[in-house]
N, C-alpha and C positions, 0 to 999 in steps of 0.2 A: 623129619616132621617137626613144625616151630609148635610152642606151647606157650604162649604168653601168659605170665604168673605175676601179678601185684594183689596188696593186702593195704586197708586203712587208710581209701580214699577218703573219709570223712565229710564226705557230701564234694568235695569237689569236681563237680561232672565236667567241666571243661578243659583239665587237665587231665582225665581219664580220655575224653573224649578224642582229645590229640593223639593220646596213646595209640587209642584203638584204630585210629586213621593211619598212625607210622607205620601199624603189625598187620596189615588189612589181609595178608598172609597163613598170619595164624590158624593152625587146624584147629585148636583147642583154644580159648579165653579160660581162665580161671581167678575168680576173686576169693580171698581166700578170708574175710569177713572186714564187718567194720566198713562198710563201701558207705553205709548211709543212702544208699539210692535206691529209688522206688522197682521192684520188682518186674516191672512194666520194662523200663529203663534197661533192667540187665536180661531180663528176657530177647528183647529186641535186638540183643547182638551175642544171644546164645551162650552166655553168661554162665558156667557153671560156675555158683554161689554157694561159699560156706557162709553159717551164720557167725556173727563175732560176741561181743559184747557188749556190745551198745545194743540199745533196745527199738532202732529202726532196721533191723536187719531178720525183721516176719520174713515168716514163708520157708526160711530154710533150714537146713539142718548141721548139726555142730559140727558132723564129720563127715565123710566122703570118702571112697575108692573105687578107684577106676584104674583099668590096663591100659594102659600105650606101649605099641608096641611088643609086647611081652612083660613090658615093667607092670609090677605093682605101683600104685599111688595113692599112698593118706593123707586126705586134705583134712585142715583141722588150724580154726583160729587161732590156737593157741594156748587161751584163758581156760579151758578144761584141762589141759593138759600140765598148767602150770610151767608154761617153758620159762618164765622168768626168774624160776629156781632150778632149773635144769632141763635135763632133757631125760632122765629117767623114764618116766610116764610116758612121755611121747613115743620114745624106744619101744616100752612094752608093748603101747599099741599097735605099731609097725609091725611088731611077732605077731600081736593075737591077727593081724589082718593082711601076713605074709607079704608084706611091701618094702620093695626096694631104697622107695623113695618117699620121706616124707616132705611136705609144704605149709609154712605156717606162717601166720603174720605175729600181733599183737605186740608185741617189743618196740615194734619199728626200726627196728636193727639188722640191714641186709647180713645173714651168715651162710656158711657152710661147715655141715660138721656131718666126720665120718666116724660113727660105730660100728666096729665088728664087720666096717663091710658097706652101711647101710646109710644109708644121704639123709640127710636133714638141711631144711632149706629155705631160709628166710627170704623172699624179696627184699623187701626194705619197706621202706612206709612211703605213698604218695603224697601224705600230709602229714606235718610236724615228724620228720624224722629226727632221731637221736642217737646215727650215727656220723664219725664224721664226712659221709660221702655225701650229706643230701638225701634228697628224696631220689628213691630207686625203684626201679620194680625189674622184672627177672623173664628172659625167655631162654629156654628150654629145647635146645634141639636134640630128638631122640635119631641117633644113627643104629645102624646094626648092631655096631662094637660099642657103642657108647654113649654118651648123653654128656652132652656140652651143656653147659650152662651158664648165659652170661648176664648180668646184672648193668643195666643200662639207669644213665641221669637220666630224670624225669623229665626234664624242662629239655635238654639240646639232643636226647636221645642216644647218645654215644656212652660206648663203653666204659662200665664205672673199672671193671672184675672179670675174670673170665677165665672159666676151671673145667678142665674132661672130669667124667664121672668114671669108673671102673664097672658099670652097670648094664 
């Protein structure tokens, strides 16, 4: 099953908008806060929306979880969790909400990081990233055995990154 995952489109809709036309596949959309885009907008392609930290992202809420699969999944922008000083907090909340796998923007810095087991998972940022890959965003194929996860350039769509999960 595909799960396409980007965080801190910043309003820019015509380059999300490519996105969504590359992945036309995807079971799941998920925006993970920070889109800047009107509600209307992400509803109409079935958008599961976390909120960020910028103050046009009404309507949603800071965190999120959902199964796929069997997986657990904590969606969560970031900026409550304080990932920019680690990932402590984010951890804890993955226990308090039994998830395999967490998903988060705010940084702009496409990651992977495993604790004890348990995925944490930056896309990257669609606008202004500040890593050296560009602008990225992340799909997610959940198989039986495992959950692949690959981080694709924004702009030519090809593969930035691409790592099996033990999940």
């Amino acid at each position: 099953m595909k799960v396409l995952v980007f965080s801190d489109v910043h309003g820019h809709k015509e380059r999300l908008e490519a996105i969504l036309k590359a992945h036309e596949d995807a079971k799941y959309i998920i925006s993970l806060g920070d889109s800047e885009l009107k509600q209307a907008f992400l509803q109409k392609y079935d958008i599961i929306a976390i909120k960020g930290n910028f103050p046009f992202d009404s309507g949603f809420t800071h965190e999120h979880t959902m199964a796929i699969t069997g997986r657990q999944l904590y969606l969560s922008h970031g900026h409550k969790t304080k990932v920019k000083y680690g990932y402590e907090t984010l951890y804890h909340k993955m226990l308090e909400h039994d998830a395999d796998l967490a998903l988060h923007g705010h940084t702009h810095v496409m990651s992977l990081t495993n604790i004890a087991g348990k995925y944490i998972i930056n896309p990257g940022a669609l606008h202004r990233p500040r890593g050296m890959e560009g602008a990225t965003y992340c799909i997610l194929t959940f198989e039986e055995d495992y959950v692949k996860a690959t981080w694709l350039d924004a702009e030519s769509h090809e593969p930035v990154k691409q790592q099996s999960l033990d999940i």
